[in-house]
C-alpha positions in Angstrom: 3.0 -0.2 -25.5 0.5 -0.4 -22.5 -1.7 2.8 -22.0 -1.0 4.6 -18.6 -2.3 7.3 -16.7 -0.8 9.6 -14.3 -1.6 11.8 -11.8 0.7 15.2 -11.2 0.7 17.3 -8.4 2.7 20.1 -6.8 2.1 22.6 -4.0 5.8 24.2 -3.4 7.6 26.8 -5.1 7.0 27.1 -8.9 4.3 24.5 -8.8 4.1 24.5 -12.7 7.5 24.8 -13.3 7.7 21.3 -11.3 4.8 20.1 -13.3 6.3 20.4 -16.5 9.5 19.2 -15.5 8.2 15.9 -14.7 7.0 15.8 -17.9 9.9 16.6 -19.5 11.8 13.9 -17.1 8.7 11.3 -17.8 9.9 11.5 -21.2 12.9 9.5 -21.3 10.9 6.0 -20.8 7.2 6.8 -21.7 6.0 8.5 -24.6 3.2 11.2 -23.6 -0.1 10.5 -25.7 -2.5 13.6 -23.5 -2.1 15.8 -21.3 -5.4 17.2 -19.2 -5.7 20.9 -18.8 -3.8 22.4 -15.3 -6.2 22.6 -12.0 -5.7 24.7 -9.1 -7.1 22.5 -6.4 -7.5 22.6 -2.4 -5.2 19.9 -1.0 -7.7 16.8 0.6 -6.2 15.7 3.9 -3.7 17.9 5.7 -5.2 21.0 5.6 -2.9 23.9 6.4 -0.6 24.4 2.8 -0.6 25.8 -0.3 -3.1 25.0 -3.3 -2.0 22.5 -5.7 -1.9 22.7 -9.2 -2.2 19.0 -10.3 -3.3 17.5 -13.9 -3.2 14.2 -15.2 -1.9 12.7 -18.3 -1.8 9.4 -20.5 1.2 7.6 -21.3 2.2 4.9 -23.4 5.0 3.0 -21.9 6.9 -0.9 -22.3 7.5 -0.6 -18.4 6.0 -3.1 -15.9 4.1 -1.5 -13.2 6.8 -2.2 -10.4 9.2 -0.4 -13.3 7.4 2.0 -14.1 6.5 2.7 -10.2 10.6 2.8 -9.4 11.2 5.2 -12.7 8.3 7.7 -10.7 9.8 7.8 -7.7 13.6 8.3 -9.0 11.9 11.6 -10.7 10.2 12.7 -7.6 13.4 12.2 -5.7 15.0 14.1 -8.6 12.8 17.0 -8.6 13.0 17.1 -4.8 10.2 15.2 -3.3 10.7 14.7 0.6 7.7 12.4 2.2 7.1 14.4 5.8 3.5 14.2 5.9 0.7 11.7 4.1 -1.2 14.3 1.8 1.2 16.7 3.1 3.3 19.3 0.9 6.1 18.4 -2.0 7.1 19.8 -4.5 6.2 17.0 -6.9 3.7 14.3 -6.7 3.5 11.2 -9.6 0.4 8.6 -9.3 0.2 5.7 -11.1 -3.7 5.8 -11.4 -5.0 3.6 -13.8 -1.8 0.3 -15.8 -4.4 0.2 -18.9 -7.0 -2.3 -17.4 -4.8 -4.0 -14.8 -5.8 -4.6 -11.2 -2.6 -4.9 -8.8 -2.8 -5.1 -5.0 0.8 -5.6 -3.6 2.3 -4.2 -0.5 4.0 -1.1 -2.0 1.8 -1.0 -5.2 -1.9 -0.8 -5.7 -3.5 0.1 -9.3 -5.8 1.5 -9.7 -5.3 4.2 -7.6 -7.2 3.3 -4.1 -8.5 6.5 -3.9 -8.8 8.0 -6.8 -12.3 7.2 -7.3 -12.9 9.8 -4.5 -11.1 12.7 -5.7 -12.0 15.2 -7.8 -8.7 16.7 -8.4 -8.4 13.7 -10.0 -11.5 12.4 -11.6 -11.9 15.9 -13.1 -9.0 16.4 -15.5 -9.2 12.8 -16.1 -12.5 13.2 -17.1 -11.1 15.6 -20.0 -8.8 13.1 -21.7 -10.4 9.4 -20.9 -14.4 10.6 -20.0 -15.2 7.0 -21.3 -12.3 4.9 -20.3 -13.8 2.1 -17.3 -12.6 2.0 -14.3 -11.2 -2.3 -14.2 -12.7 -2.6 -10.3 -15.6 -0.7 -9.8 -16.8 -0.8 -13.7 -17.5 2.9 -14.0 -16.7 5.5 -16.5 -14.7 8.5 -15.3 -17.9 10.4 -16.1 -19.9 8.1 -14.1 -17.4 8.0 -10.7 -17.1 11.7 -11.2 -20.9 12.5 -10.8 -21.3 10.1 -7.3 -17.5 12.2 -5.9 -19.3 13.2 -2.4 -15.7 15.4 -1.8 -16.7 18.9 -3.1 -12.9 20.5 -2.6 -12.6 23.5 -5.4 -10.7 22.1 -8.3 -10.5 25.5 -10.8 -9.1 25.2 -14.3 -6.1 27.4 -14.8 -5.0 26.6 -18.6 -5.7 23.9 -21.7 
């Protein structure tokens, strides 16, 4: 089983609702290992929409990355994702951020997450569940990447 970790996002109708059905759908393939506390956060980007609650979590899974990717995106699809805008509202968001210590740049598929390194919304709760893990390009803790984030958008913990 490879270790996996995910970022979750929503910022239409019952944002936690959606949250936890992913979960429940992300179930089926991957086993869930931990789960980061929920985070109100402003969206980065397109400006003019709902906060999102987002949180990330670890998975174990026997999925390939171009699997696992596919498996994602049938459950966004399932829980109603429609891609209008880039950073733009959905009601369900699923980021492959980190395929254990794997580096993957492919035309459809980069891991880890090319941005994540920039985000607090996601640095943040991953900090809670894998403060030590290293990130395999830039060779930073999540507590280290977190503490050079120059973005300062409000991420506010709801709920453990």
């Amino acid at each position: 089983m490879t270790k996996v970790f995910l970022g979750l996002g929503s910022n239409l109708g019952d944002r936690k609702a959606y949250l936890e059905k992913a979960m429940s759908c992300l179930k089926e393939k991957t086993k869930i290992v931990a789960c980061s506390s929920l985070y109100k956060t402003e969206p980065v980007g397109y400006g003019n929409q709902n906060d999102f609650y987002n949180r990330v979590i670890e998975i174990e899974t026997r999925l390939q990355p171009k699997k696992l990717l596919t498996f994602l995106q049938k459950i966004e699809k399932k829980l109603g994702k429609k891609k209008k805008r880039k950073n733009g509202p959905r009601t369900i968001d699923i980021d492959i951020l980190l395929y254990d210590r794997l580096v993957i740049k492919e035309k459809n598929l980069i891991i880890p997450h090319p941005r994540m390194h920039e985000r607090r919304f996601v640095l943040i709760p991953l900090k809670e569940i894998a403060p030590k893990f290293v990130h395999p390009k830039m060779k930073k803790s999540i507590s280290e990447l977190l503490r050079s984030v120059k973005e300062k958008k409000r991420v506010r913990k709801l709920t453990r």
